[in-house]
C-alpha positions as CSV (number, residue, x, y, z in Angstrom):
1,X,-59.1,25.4,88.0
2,X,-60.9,28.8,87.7
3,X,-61.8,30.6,84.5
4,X,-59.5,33.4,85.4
5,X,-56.9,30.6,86.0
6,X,-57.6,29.2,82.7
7,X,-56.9,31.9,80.8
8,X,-53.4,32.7,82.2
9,X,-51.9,29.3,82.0
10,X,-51.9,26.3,79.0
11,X,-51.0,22.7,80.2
12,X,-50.5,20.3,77.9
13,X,-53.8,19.4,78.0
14,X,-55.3,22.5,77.4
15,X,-53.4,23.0,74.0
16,X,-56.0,23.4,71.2
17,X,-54.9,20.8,67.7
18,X,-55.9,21.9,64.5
19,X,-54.6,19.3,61.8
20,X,-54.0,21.3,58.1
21,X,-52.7,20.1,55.1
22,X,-49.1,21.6,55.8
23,X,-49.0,20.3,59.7
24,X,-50.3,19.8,62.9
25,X,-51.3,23.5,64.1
26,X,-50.6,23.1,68.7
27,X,-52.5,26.6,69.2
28,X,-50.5,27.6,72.8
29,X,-52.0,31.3,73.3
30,X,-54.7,32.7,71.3
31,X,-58.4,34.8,72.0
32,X,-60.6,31.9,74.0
33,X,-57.6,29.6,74.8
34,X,-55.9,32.6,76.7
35,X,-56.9,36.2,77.5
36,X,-54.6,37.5,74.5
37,X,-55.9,40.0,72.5
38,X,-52.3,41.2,70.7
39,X,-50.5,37.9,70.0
40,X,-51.0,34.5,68.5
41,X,-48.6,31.6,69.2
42,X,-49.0,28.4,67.5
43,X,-46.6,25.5,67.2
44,X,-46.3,23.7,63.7
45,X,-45.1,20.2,62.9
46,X,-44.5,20.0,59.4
47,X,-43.7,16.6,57.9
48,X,-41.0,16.8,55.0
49,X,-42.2,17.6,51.6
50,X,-45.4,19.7,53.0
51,X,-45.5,23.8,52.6
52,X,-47.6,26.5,54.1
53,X,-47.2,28.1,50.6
54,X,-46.9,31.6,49.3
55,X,-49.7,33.9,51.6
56,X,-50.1,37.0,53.5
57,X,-51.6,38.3,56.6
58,X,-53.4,41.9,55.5
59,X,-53.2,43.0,59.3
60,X,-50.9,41.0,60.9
61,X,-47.0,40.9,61.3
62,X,-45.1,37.7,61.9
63,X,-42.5,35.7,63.5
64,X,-41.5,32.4,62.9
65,X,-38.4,30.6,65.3
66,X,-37.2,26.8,64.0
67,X,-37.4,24.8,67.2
68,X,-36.1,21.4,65.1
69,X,-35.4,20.5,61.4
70,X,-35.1,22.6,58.4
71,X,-37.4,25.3,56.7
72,X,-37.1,26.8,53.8
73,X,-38.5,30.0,54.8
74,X,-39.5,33.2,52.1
75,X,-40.0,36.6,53.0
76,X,-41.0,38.4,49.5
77,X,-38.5,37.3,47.6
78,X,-35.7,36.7,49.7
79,X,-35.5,33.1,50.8
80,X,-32.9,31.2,53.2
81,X,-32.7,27.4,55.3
82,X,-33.2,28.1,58.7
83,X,-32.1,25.8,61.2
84,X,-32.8,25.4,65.1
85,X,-32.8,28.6,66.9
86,X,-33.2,30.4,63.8
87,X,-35.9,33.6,63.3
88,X,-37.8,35.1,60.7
89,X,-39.8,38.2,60.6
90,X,-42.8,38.7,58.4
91,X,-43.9,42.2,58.6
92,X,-47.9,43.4,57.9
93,X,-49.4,42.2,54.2
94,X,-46.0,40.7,53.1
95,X,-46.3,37.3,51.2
96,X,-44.2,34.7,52.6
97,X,-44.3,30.9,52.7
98,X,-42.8,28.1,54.5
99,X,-41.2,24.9,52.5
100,X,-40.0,21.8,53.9
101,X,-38.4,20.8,51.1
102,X,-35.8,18.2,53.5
103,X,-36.2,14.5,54.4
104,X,-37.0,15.3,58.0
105,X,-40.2,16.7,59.6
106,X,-39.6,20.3,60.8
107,X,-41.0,22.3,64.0
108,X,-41.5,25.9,64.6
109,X,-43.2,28.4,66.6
110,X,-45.2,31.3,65.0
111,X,-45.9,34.3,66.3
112,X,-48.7,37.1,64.6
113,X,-50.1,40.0,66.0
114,X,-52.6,41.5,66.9
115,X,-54.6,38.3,67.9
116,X,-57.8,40.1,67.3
117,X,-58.3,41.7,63.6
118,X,-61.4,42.6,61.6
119,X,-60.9,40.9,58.2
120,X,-59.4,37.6,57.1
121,X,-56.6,36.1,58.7
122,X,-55.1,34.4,55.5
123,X,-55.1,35.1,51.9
124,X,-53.3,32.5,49.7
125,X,-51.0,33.6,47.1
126,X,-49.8,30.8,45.7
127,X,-51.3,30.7,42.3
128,X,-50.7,34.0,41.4
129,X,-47.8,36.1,40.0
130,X,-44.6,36.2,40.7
131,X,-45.0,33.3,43.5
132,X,-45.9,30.6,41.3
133,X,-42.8,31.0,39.0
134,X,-40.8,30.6,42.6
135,X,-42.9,27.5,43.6
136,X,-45.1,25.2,42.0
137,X,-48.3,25.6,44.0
138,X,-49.8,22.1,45.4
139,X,-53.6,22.0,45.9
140,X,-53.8,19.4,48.9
């Protein structure tokens, strides 16, 4: 396979696993994996009982689609279950977080842009006010 090949197409094999403590992060189109420079795509397999908790993205918007299971899924502070085939959008600096607070593992794709940004992807939000009232944070 060619380079230029490479960065087109992602085989099974060339998915990149990142284990964190909410999942198992498949990373299917992202800067060095792909030639993407505006979008992120990552698939998440998050047992039951783990959370991506309360965080933002300072320069990136979001959306999440349930591929199986249940996710309790926040936006602010709106929250609903979402369910297969089910969508959430995050837009830019928002805090959100995602709970699977079910007895099955859940699995979901999420989509950010741009790929490329200049300052931190994450900031965690979970400890501060209002979000921990909402949830109790968990330090894993």
């Amino acid at each position: 396979m060619t380079r230029d090949q490479w960065l087109r197409f992602v085989t099974a094999g060339d998915v990149q696993v990142e284990e964190l403590p909410w999942g198992t992060h498949d990373w299917l189109c992202r800067p060095g994996l792909t030639q993407a420079e505006q979008i992120l795509v990552v698939r998440v397999s998050m047992p039951a009982g783990k959370a991506h908790q309360f965080h933002r993205h300072p320069e990136m918007e979001e959306v999440l689609y349930v591929l199986e299971g249940q996710i309790e899924q926040w936006v602010g502070e709106d929250h609903r279950i979402l369910g297969p085939r089910d969508v959430a959008h995050i837009p830019r600096d928002e805090v959100h977080g995602s709970y699977n607070v079910f007895t099955e593992p859940a699995r979901f794709l999420a989509i950010l842009s741009p790929a490329k940004i200049e300052g931190p992807m994450l900031i965690d939000c979970c400890h501060d006010e209002p979000w921990c009232t909402y949830k109790t944070p968990v330090d894993y």
